[in-house]
N, C-alpha and C positions, 0 to 999 in steps of 0.2 A: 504494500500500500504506500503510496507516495504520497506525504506530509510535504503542506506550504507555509510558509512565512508569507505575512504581508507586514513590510517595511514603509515607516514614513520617515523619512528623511529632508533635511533642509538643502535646498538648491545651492549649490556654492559656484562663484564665478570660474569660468572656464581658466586654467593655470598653463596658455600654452596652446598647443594645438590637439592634444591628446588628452580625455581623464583615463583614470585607468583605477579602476573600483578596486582593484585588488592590492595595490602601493598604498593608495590615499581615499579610502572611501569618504562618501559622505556620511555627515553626523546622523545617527539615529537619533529619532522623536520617537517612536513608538514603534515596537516588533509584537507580533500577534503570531502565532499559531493556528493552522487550523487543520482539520482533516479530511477535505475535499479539496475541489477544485471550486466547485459551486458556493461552497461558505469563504474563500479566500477571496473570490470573484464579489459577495456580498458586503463583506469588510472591506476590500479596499474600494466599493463604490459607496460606501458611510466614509473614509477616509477623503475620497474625489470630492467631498460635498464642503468640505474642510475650507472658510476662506483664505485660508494661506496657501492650499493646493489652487486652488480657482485662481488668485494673486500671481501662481509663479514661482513661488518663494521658497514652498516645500513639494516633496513628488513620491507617489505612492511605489512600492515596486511589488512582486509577486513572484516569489521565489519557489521552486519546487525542489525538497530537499527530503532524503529519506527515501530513494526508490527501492522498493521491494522487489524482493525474487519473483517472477514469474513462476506462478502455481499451474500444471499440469490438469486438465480439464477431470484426470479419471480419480483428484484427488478431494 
């Protein structure tokens, strides 16, 4: 079963010609868990609704983390 993150994060001016999430992320605001894809997709459209996200300012993301083994149908 694959578990998602929905991340809010604040917008930080571009450093250059490249960001690169992995060196220098942006600051988290709020990380949430969920167990679908459908409840991560519902959280961060409660998070889109946010007037700092609306602004520009901060930006939701939707991470898929946790993929499970593929289960065999005769199991």
């Amino acid at each position: 079963m694959t578990r998602f993150l929905v991340v809010l994060t604040d917008v930080r001016p571009a450093e250059g010609e490249v960001r690169d999430e992995r060196t220098c992320p942006e600051r988290r605001r709020q990380v949430l868990g969920a167990g679908s894809r459908a409840a991560a997709d519902r959280i961060a459209g409660a998070f889109m609704a946010l007037g700092m996200v609306r602004a520009g300012r901060q930006r939701v993301k939707v991470i898929a983390v946790g993929r499970g083994r593929p289960t065999s149908p005769d199991r």
